[in-house]
C-alpha positions in Angstrom: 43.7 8.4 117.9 41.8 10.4 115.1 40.8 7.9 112.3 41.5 9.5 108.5 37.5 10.0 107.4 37.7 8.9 103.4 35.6 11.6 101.8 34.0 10.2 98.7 31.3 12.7 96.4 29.2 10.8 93.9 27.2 13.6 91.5 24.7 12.1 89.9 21.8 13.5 87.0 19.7 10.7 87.5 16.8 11.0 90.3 16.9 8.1 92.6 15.5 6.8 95.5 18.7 6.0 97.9 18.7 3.9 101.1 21.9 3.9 103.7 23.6 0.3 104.4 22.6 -0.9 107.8 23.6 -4.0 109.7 20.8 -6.4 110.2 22.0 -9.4 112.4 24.1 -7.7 115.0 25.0 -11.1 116.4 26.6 -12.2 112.9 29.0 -9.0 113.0 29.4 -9.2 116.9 30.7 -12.7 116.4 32.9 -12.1 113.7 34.6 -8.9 115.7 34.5 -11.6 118.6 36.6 -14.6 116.9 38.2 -13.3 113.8 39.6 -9.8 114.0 42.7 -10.8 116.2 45.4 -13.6 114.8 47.2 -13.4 118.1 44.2 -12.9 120.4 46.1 -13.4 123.8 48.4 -10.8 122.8 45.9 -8.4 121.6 43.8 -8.8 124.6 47.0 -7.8 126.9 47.8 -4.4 124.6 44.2 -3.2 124.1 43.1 -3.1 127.7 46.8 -2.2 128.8 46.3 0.6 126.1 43.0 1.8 127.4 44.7 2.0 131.2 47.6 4.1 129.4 44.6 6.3 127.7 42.5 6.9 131.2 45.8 7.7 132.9 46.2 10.4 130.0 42.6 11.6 130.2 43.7 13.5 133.7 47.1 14.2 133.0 48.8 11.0 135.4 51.2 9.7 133.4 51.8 5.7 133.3 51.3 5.5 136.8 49.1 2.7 136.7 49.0 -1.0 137.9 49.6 -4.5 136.0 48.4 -8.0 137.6 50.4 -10.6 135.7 49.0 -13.7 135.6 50.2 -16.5 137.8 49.8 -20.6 138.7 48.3 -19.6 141.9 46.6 -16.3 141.1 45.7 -16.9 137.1 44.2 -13.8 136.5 44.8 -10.8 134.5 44.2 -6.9 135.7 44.6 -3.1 134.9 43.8 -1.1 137.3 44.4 2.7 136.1 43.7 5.5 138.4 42.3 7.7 135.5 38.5 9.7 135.6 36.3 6.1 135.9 34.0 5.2 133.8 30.0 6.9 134.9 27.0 4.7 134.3 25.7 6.7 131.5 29.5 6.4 129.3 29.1 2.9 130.5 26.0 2.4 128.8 26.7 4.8 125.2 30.5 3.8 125.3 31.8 1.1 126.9 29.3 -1.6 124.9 28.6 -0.4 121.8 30.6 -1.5 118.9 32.2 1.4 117.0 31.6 3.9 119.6 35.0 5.3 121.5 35.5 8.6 122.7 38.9 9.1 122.0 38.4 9.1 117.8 38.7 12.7 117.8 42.2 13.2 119.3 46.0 11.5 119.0 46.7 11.8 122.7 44.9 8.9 122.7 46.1 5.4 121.5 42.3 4.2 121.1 39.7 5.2 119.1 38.2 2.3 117.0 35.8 1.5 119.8 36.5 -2.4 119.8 39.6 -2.7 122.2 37.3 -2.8 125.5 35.2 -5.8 124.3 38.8 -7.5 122.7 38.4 -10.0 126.0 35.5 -11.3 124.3 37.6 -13.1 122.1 39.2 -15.5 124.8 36.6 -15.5 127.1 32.8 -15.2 127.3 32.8 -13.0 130.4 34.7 -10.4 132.5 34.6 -7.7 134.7 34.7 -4.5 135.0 34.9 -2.2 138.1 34.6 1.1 138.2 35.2 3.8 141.1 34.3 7.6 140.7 32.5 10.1 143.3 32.8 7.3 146.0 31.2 4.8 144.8 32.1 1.5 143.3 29.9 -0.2 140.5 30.7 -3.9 139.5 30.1 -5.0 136.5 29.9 -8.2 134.4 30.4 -8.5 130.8 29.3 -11.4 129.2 28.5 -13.1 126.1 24.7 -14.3 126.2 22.7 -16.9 124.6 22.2 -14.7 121.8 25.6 -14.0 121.1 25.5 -10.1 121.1 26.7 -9.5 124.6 25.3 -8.3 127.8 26.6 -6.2 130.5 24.9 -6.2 134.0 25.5 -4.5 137.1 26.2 -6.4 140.0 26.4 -4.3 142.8 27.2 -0.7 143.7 28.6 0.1 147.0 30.3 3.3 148.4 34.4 2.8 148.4 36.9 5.2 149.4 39.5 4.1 146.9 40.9 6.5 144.3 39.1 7.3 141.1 39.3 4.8 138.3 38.8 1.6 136.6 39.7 -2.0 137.2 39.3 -4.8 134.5 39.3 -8.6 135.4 39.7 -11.2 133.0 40.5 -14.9 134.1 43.4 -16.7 132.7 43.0 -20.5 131.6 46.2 -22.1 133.0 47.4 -23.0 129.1 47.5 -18.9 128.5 49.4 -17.5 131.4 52.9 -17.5 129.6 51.3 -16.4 126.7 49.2 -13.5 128.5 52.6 -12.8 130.3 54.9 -12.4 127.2 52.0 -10.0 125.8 51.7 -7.8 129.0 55.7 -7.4 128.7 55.8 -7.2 124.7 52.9 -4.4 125.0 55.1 -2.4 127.5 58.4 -3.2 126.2 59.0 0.1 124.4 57.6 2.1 126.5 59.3 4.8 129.1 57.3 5.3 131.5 56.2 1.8 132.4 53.4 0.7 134.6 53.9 -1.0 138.3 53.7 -4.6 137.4 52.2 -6.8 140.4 52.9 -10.8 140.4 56.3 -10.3 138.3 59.8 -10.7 140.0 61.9 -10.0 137.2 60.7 -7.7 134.3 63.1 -7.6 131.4 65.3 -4.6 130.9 64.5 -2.3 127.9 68.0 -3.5 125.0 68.6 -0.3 122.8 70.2 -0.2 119.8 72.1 2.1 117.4 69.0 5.3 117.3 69.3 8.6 114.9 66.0 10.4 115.3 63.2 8.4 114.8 65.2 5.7 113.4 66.9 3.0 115.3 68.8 -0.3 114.5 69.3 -3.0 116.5 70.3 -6.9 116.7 67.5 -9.4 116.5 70.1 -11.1 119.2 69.5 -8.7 121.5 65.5 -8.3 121.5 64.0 -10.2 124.2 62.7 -13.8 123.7 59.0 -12.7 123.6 59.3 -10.7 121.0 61.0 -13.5 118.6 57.0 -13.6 117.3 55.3 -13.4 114.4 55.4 -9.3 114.0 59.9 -9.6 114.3 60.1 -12.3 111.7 60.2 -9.3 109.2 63.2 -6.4 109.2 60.8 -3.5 110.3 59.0 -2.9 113.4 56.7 0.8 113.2 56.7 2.1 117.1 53.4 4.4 117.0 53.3 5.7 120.6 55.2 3.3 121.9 52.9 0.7 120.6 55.0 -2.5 117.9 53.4 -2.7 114.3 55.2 -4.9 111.8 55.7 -3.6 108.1 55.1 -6.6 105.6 58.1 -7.3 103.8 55.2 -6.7 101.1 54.6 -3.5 101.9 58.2 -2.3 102.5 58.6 -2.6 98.5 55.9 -0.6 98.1 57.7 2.3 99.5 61.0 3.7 97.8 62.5 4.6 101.0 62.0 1.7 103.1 62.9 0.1 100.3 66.1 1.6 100.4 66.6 1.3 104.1 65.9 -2.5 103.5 69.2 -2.8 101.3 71.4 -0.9 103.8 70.6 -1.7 106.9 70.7 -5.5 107.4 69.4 -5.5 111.0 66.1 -4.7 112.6 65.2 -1.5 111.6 62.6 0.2 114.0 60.4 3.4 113.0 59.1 6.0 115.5 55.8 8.2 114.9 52.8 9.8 116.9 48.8 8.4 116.3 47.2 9.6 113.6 50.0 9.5 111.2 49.5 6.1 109.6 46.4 4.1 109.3 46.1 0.6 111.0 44.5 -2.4 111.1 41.3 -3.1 112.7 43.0 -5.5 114.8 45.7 -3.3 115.7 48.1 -5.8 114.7 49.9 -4.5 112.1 49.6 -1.2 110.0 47.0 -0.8 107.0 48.4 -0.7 103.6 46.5 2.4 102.3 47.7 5.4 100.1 47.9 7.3 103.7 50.2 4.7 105.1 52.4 4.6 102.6 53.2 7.9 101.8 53.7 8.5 106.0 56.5 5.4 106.1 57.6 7.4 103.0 58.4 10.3 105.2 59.3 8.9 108.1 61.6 6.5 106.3 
């Protein structure tokens, strides 16, 4: 999605000698972005690389048609496989690893763009893999935290393939996260659609609507699926961007007159609807950002 630059002029009379900030122990901010940017990191691992499959699928025009491994006792491990453009050694290299860097910041078909969603699996595990398969050949690739905290990515082997063009990423499940890793495949997905083929599931949950009037809908907490009786529900407003669940604070519902409003008539869940780019977000992607942006959007919208 295209982040909102801040513009900010300073004029000045005074002559100065000025220096730009810089960040001098990458491993310090590497490790911070590792452990403390998610709250519900099992979660947040599911919907950022589910996201990123949605996004390559989008990149050449494929829809959702992309695959899902849910996590099982006898197969505990987690994998997208999207069938979108793959990812080349160079963007593998500029992109894939560096902090910050995303190539999707520049446009809202994209759900992406804060460059930290591909390297959320570092906050679960220390490694995982990725595999990658364009112009007939398949690169493997392991991404791992090293001794020095800042992260590594090697290439393990390249071999010609005749499978279809894409990406697959591989991250092992401990056997205490697989019902936790399966409640946020389905709660990342839940809204959507067009869903992805899920593979190791026998009984997906059925999409519950409730009473919808635009972008506006209202429905019974009784009828939401159990996993998403979470943290983000225990509040009355859910914001759907792209398809993807941010709570609204209860906070931050004051804050605007017209959710404010809604609050007092509407004594159900109330969920919003809007594209990317509209309102700001957390780094984490786990809720929205309370900025003068975001609240005069939910003003809008509300």
């Amino acid at each position: 999605m295209k982040l909102h630059q801040h513009k900010n002029t300073v004029e000045t009379n005074v002559k100065a000698v000025s220096k730009s900030f810089s960040i001098g122990n990458a491993s310090k901010i590497i490790g911070f972005l590792r452990d403390k940017v998610y709250t519900n990191k099992v979660h947040s691992v599911a919907r950022e690389i589910i996201s990123n499959g949605r996004d390559a699928m989008r990149e050449v025009g494929k829809g959702n048609g992309f695959e899902i491994t849910v996590p099982t006792a006898l197969n505990p491990v987690f994998e997208v496989r999207d069938f979108g453009p793959g990812i080349s050694p160079d963007r593998m290299e500029e992109i894939f690893i560096a902090y910050g860097s995303s190539t999707k910041e520049n446009s809202n078909e994209f759900t992406g763009g804060l460059g930290i969603g591909s390297k959320s699996p570092f906050s679960i595990v220390d490694s995982f893999s990725v595999v990658t398969f364009i112009d007939g050949v398949k690169r493997a690739y392991a991404c791992e935290i090293g001794s020095s905290n800042e992260g590594q990515l090697t290439l393990i082997s390249t071999t010609g393939t005749k499978e279809a063009t894409g990406t697959l990423i591989q991250i092992a499940v401990s056997k205490d996260n697989i019902d936790e890793f399966r409640m946020g495949i389905h709660k990342a997905i839940h809204f959507w659609a067009d869903k992805p083929k899920l593979k190791g599931e026998t009984s997906p949950p059925v999409l519950v609507s409730g009473e919808r009037l635009g972008d506006l809908e209202v429905i019974s907490s009784n009828d939401l699926p159990h996993y998403t009786a979470i943290s983000e529900w225990s509040g009355d407003m859910l914001l759907l961007i792209d398809g993807i669940s941010y709570p609204i604070p209860s906070e931050l519902v004051q804050k605007v007159p017209n959710l404010k409003k809604l609050a007092t008539l509407v004594k159900q869940k109330v969920i919003l609807r809007c594209g990317n780019g509209i309102v700001e977000v957390a780094m984490s992607r786990e809720s929205v950002a309370e900025s003068k942006i975001t609240l005069a959007a939910l003003n809008r919208i509300a």
